[in-house]
PyMOL commands that place a pseudoatom at each C-alpha (Angstrom):
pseudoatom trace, name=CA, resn=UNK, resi=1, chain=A, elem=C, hetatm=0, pos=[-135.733, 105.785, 40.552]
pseudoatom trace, name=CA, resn=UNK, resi=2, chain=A, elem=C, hetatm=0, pos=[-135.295, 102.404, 42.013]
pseudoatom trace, name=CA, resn=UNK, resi=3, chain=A, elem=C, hetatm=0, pos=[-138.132, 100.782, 40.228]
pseudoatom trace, name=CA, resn=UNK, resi=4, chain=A, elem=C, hetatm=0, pos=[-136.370, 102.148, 36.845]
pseudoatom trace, name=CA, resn=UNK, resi=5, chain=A, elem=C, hetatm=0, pos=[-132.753, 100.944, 37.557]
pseudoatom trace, name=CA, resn=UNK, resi=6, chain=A, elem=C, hetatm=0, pos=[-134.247, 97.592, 38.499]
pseudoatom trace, name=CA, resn=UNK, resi=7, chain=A, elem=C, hetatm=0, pos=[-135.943, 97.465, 34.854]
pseudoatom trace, name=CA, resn=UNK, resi=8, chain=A, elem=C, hetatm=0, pos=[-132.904, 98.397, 33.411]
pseudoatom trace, name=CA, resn=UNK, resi=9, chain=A, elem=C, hetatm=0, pos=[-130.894, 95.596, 35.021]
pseudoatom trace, name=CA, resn=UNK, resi=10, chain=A, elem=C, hetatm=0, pos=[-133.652, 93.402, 34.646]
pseudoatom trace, name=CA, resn=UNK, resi=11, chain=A, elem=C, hetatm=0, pos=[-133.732, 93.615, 31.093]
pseudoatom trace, name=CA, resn=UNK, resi=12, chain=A, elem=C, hetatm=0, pos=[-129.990, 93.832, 30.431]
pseudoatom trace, name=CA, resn=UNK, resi=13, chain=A, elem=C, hetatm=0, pos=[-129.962, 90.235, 32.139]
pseudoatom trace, name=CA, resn=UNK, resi=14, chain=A, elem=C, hetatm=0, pos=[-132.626, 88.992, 29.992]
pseudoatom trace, name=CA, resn=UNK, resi=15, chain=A, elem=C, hetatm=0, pos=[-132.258, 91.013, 26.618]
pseudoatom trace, name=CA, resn=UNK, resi=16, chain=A, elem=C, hetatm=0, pos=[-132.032, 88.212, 23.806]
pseudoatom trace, name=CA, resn=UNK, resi=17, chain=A, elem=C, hetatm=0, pos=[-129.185, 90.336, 21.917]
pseudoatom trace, name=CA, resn=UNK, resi=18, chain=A, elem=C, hetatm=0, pos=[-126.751, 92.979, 22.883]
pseudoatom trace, name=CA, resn=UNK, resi=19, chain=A, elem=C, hetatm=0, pos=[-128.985, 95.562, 21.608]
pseudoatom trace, name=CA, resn=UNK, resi=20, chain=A, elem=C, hetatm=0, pos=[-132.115, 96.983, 23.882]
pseudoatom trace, name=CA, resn=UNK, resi=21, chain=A, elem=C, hetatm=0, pos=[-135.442, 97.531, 21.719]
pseudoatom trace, name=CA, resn=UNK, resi=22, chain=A, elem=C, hetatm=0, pos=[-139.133, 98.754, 22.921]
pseudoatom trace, name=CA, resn=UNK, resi=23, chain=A, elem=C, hetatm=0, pos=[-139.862, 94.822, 23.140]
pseudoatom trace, name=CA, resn=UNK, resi=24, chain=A, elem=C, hetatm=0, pos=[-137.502, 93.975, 25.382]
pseudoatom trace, name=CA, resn=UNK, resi=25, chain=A, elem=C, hetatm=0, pos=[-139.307, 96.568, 28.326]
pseudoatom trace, name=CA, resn=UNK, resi=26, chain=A, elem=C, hetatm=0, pos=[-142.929, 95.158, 27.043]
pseudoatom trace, name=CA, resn=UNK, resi=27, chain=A, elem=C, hetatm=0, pos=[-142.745, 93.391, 30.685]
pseudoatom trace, name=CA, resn=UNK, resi=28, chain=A, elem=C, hetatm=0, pos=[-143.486, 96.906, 31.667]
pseudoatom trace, name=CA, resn=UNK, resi=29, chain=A, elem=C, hetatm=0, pos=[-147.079, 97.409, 29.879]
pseudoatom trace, name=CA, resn=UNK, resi=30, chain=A, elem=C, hetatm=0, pos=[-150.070, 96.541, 31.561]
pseudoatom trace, name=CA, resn=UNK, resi=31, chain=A, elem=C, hetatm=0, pos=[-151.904, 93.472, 31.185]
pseudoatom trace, name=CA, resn=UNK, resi=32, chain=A, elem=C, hetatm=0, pos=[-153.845, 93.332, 27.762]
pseudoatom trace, name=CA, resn=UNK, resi=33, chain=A, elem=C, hetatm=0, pos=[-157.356, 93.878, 27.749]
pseudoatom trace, name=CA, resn=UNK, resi=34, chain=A, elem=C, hetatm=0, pos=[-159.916, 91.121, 27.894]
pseudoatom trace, name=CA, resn=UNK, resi=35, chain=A, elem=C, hetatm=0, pos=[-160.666, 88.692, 25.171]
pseudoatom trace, name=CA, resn=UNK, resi=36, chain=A, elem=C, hetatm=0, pos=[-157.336, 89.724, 23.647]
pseudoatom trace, name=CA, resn=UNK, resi=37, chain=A, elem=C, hetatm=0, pos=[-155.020, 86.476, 22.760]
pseudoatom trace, name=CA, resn=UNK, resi=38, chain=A, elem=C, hetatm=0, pos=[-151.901, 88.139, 24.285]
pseudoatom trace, name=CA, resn=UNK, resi=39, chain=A, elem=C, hetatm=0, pos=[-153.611, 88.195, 27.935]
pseudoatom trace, name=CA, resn=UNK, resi=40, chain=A, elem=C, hetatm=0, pos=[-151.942, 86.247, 30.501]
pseudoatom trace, name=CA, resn=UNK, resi=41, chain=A, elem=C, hetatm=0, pos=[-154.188, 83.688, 32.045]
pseudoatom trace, name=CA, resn=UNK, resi=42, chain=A, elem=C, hetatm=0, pos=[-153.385, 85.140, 35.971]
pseudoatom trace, name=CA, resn=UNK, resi=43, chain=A, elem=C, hetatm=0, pos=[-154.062, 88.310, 34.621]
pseudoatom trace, name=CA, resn=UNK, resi=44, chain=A, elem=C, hetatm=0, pos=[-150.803, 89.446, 35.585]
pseudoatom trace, name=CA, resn=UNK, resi=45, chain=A, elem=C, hetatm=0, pos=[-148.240, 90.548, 33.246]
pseudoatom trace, name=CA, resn=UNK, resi=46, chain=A, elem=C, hetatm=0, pos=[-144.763, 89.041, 33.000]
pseudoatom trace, name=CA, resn=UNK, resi=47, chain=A, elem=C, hetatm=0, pos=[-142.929, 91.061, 34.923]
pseudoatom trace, name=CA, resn=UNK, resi=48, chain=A, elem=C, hetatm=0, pos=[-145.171, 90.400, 37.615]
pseudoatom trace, name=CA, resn=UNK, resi=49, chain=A, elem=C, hetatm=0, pos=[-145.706, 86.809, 37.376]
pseudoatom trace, name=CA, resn=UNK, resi=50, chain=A, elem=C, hetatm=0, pos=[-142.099, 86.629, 37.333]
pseudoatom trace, name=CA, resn=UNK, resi=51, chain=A, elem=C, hetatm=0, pos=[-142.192, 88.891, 40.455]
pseudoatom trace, name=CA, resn=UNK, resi=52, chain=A, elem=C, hetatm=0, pos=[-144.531, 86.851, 42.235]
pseudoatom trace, name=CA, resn=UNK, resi=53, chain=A, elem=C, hetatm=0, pos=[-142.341, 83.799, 41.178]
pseudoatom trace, name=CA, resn=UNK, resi=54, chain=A, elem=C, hetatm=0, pos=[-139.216, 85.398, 42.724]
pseudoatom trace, name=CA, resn=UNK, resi=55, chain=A, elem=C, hetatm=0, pos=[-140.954, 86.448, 45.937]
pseudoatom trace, name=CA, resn=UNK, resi=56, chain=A, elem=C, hetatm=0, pos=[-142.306, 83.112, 46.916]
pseudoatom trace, name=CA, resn=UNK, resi=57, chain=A, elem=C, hetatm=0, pos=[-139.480, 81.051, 46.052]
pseudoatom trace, name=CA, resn=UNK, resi=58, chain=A, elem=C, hetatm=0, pos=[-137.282, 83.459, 48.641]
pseudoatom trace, name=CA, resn=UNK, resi=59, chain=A, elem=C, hetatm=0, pos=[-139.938, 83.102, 51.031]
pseudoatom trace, name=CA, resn=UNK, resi=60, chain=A, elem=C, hetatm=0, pos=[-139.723, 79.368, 51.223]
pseudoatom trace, name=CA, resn=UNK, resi=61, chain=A, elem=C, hetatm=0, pos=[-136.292, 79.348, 51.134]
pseudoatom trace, name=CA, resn=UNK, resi=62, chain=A, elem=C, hetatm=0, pos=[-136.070, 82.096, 54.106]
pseudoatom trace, name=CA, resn=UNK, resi=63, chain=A, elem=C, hetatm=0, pos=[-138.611, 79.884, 55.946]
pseudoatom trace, name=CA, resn=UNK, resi=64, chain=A, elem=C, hetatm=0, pos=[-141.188, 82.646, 55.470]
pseudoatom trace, name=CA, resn=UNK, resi=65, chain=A, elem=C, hetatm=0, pos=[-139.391, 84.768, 57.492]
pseudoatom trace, name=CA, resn=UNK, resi=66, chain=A, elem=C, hetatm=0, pos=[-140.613, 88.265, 55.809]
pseudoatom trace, name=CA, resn=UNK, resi=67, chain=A, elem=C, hetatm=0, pos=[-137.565, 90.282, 57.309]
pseudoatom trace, name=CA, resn=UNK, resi=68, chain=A, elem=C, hetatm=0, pos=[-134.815, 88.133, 55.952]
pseudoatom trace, name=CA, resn=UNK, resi=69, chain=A, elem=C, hetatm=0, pos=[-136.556, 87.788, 52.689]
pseudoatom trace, name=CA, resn=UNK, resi=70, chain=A, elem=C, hetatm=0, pos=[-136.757, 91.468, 51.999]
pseudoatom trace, name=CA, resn=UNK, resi=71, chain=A, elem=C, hetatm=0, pos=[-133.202, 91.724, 52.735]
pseudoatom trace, name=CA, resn=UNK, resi=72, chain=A, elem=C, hetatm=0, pos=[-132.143, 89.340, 49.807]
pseudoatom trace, name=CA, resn=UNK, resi=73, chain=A, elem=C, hetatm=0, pos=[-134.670, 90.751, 47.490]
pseudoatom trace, name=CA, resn=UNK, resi=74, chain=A, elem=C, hetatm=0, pos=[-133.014, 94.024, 48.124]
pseudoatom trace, name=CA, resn=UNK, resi=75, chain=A, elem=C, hetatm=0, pos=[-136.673, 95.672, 48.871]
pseudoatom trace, name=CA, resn=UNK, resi=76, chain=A, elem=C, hetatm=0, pos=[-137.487, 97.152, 52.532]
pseudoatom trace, name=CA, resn=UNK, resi=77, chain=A, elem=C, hetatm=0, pos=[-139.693, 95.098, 54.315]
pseudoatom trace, name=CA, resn=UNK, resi=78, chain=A, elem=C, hetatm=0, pos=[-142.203, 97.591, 53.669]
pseudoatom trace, name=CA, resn=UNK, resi=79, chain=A, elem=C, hetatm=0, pos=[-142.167, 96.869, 50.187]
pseudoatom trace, name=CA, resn=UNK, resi=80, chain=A, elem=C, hetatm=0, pos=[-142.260, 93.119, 50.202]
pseudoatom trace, name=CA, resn=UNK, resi=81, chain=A, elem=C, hetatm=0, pos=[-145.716, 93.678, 52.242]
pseudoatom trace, name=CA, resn=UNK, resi=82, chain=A, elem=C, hetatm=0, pos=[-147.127, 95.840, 49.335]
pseudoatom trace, name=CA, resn=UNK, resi=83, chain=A, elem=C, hetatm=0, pos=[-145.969, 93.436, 47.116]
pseudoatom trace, name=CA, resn=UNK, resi=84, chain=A, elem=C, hetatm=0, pos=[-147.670, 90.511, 49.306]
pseudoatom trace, name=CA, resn=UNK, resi=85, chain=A, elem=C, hetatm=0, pos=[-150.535, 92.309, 48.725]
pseudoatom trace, name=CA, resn=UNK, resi=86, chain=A, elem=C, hetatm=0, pos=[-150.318, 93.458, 45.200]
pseudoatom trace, name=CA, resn=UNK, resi=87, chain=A, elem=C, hetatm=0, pos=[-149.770, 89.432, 44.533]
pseudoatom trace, name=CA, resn=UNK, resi=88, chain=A, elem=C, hetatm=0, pos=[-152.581, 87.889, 46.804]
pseudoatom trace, name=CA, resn=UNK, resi=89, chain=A, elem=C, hetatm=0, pos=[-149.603, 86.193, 49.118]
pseudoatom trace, name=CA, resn=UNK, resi=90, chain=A, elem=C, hetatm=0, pos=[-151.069, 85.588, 52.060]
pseudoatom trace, name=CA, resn=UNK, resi=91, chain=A, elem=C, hetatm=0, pos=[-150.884, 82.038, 53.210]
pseudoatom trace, name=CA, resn=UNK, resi=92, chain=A, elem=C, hetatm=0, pos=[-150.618, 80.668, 57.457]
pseudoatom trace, name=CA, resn=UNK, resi=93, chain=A, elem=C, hetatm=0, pos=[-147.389, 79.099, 56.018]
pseudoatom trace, name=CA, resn=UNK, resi=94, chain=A, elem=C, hetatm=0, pos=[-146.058, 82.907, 55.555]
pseudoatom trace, name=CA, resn=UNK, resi=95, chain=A, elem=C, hetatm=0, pos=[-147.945, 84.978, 57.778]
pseudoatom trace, name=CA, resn=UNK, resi=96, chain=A, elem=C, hetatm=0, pos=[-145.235, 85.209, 60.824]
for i in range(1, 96): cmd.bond("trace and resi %d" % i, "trace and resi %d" % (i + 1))
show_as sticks, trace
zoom trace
């Protein structure tokens, strides 16, 4: 339920008009299948690059301190590790 009230608000804040459409939750669909031109190079989609984006850059600016980073994501801690996981993030700089 979490996960779908975060899409929600996520795509309220970056819906181009007032009006929600299919396109606007295409952040949602998995990653296209190979050779196809809409394929994002990471192999991530853009929801999750954009993820992956917003993780680091609280890590860095909570020192890498995991705790205080999942706090002001909003996620439990338990989360952020998935996500750390999910996203490859796993660096000496953040591994405290």
């Amino acid at each position: 339920m979490r996960e779908l009230r975060n899409a929600i608000q996520r795509t309220v804040v970056m819906a181009k008009s007032g009006e929600l459409t299919g396109h606007d939750f295409s952040f949602l669909c998995q990653a296209a299948t190979p050779g196809t031109d809409t394929e994002k190079p990471s192999g991530l989609s853009r929801w999750d690059q954009t993820e992956r984006t917003n993780i680091l850059g609280e890590l860095a600016r909570q020192l890498g301190n995991k705790t205080k980073t999942a706090r002001e994501l909003g996620i439990a801690k338990s989360t952020l590790f998935e996500k750390l996981k999910k996203y490859g993030i796993r660096t000496a700089e953040f591994d405290r």
